[in-house]
N, C-alpha and C positions, 0 to 999 in steps of 0.2 A: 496502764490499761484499765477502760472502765470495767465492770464484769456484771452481767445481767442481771438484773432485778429479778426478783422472786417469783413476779407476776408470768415475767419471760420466759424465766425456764418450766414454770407450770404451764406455760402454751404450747413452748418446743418440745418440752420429754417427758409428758404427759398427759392426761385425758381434765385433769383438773380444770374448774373455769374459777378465775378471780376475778372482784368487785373492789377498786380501787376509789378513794373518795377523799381529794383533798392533800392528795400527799404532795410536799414540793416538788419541782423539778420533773413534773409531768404532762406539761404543757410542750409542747402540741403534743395528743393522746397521739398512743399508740394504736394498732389493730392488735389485739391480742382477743384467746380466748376466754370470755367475760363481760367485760366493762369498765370503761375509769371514767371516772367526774375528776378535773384536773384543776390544780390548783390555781390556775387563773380563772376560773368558772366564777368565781364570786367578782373579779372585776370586769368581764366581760362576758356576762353571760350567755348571750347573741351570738356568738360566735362560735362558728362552726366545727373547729379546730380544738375546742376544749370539752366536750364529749364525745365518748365510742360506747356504744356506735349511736349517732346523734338525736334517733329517729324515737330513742329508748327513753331519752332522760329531756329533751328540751319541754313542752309542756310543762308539765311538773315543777321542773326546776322555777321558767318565770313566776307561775302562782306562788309557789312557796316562799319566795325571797321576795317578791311583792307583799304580801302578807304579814313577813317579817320585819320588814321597812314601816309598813304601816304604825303595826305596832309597838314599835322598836320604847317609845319611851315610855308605857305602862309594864311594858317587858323588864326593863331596866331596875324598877322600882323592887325588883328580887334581890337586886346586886347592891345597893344606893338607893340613900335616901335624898342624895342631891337632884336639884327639881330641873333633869336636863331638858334642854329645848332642844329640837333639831335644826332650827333658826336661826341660832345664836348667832352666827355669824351676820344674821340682817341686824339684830337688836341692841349688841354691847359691840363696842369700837374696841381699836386695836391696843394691847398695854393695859386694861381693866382688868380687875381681881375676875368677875364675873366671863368674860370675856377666856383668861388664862383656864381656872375653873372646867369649864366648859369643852376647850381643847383636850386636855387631861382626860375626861370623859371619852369622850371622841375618841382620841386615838388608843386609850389607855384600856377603854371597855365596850362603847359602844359598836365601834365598828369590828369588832372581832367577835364580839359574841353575835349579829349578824351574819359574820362570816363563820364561826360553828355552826348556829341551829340550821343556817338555810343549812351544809352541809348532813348535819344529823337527818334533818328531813325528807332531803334526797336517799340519805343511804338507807333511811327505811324503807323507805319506798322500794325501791331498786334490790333492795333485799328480796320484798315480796314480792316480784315481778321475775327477777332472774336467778334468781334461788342458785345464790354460787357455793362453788366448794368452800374456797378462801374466799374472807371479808377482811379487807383493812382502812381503816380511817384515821384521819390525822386530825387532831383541834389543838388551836393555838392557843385559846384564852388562858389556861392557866400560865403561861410563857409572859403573856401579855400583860397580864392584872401583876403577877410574883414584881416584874421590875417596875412596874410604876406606881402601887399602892402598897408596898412593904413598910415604910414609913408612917403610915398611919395605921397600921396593923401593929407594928410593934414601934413605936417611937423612942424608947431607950437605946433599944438596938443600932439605931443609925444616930446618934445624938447633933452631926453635923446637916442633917435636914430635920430645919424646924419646921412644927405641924401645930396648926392653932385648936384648941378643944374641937370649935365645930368643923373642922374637915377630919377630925377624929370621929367625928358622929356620925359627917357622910361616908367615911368612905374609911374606915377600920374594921370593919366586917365584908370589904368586897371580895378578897382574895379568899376569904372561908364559903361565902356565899360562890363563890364562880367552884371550889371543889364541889359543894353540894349540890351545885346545876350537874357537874361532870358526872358525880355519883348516878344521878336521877339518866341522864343519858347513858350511861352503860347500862343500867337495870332496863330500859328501854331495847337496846344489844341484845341483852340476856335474854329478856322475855322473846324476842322475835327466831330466838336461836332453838336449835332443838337442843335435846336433854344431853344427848352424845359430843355436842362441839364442845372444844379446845377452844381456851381462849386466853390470850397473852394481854396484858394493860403494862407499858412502857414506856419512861421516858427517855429522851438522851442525856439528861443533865439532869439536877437537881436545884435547890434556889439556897440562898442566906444572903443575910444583911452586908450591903456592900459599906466596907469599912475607910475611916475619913481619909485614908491614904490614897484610897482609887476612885475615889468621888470625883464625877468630872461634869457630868451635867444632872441640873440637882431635879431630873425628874426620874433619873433611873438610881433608884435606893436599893432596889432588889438586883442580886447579882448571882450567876452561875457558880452551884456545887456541882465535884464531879461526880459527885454520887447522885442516882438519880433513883426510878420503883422502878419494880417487876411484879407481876403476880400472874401466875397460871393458872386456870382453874381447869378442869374437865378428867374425863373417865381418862386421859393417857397421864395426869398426874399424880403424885403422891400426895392426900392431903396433910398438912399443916408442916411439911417439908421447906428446909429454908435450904435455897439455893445460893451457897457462898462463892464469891471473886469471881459472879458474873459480871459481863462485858457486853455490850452495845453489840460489839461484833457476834458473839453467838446467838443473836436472834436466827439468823439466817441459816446456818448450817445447822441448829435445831430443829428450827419450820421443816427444811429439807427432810431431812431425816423421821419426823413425823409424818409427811407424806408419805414416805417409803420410797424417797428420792435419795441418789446417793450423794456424798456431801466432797466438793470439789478441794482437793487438795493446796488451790489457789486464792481460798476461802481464809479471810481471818478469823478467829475465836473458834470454837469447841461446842460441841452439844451436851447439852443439859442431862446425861444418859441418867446420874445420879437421883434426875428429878421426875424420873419416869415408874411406872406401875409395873410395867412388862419391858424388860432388856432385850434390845436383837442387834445383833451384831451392825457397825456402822459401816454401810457399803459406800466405796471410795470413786472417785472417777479425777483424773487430773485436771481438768477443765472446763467450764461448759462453754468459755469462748469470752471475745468480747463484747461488751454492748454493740447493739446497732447504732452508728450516728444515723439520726432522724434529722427531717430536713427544720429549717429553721421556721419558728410560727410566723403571720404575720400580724404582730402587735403595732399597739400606740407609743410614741413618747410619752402621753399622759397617765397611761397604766406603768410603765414601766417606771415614771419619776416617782408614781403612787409608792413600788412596791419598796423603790428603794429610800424612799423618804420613811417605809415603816422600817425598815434596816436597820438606816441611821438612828430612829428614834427607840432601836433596841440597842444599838453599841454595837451592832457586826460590822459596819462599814462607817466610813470617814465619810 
């Protein structure tokens, strides 16, 4: 059984409104009470089926990822100092250092951080316009840059992918530079947030150097720890409190439980009670159901080869 997302049950068994932006597997948007920008929004924008409610966010959204297209390779010059073209593919043929270079770029940075900031930009907006309870946001790039420029981050580390000094120059600072973009985007969160919110920063995994044993295609160096962050900050936390043998799974049945939602017995992981300022007792309830199946969107082959050619080119799928 699937079992309702958080967004869900803050619609059904409660007055709360959520601002969803970006998160997988939210395509075709639901009606809930809120708003979601769905993670097919960055490949099809136009489409009617990937915001709710649509009338809130379309504007906005083309401007701002127009915008970000524009200037996508002065943009870049934060991350690398390699001199990308958006072109490339008219100027160097197929099999050229210049040409490989360039792809690597592409899929490795350019097109994801793309697909963060137009994200980021929506969701402030969309902040200040619908002023939700809950806000949640997903970005990819750290995910993105960790498996493809780990190697020129740390080159000892993976000794079986060789890195020549100058693609050490371009591009051994992008993975430090893509957290200090992350940074600068959350303090952008922060600032839009009042003084009273709660706020959770998380990931599902962690990164390190994939070792010459499991090396299979020599552009993904960086490989999945299962340790990944957490950090809480706001007035319902304890500050400088280290939260030990948390689990992915107790995001959810903590969030609940901070709303003053009861936390479903059909729920995996535990609430953070330890990690809190004020204790109140965890009220229980056996279920809150199963997800809705929603009807099926209607997409492209060309989006869909897109999403799963980035898949492939992380190691999820064959």
């Amino acid at each position: 059984m699937q079992i309702k997302r958080f967004w869900n049950i803050f619609s059904e068994y409660s007055n709360l409104t959520s601002l969803i932006v970006g998160w997988y597997l939210t395509w075709p948007v639901e009606t809930i009470n809120g708003g979601i920008v769905s993670d097919r929004t960055y490949y099809n924008s136009r489409s009617k089926d990937v915001f709710y409610p649509p009338d809130t966010f379309e504007h906005d959204y083309f401007h701002d990822f127009a915008q970000i297209q524009s200037e996508s390779r002065k943009r870049l010059l934060r991350f690398t100092s390699f001199p990308f073209d958006q072109e490339f593919q008219k100027k160097y043929r197929r099999g050229t250092f210049e040409r490989q270079m360039h792809q690597i770029v592409q899929k490795r940075l350019a097109s994801v951080y793309r697909r963060d900031e137009s994200y980021v930009e929506i969701g402030l907006k969309a902040l200040k316009g619908l002023e939700p309870d809950v806000f949640a946001i997903y970005l990819r790039g750290a995910d993105f840059t960790q498996h493809g420029f780990w190697k020129y981050m740390d080159p000892q580390s993976v000794p079986s992918f060789p890195v020549s000094d100058q693609e050490r120059i371009w591009f051994g600072k992008t993975i430090e530079n893509y957290y200090v973009y992350l940074d600068e985007v959350l303090g952008k969160f922060l600032h839009a947030a009042s003084s009273d919110t709660n706020v959770f920063v998380l990931s599902d995994h962690g990164f390190r150097p994939i070792p010459k044993e499991e090396a299979e295609d020599p552009e993904l160096s960086g490989g999945h720890e299962m340790e990944g962050i957490l950090f809480c900050k706001g007035p319902a936390f304890r500050k400088g409190y280290e939260i030990r043998n948390a689990s992915i799974y107790d995001f959810l049945p903590t969030l609940l439980h901070l709303a003053g939602l009861p936390v479903a017995a059909d729920m995996k992981g535990r609430v953070w009670m330890e990690a809190f300022t004020e204790k109140h007792p965890i009220r229980k309830v056996k279920s809150y159901g199963a997800r809705k199946t929603r009807e099926t969107g209607r997409s492209t082959d060309a989006i869909d080869e897109e999403i799963r050619q980035e898949l492939r080119s992380l190691g999820y799928i064959q």
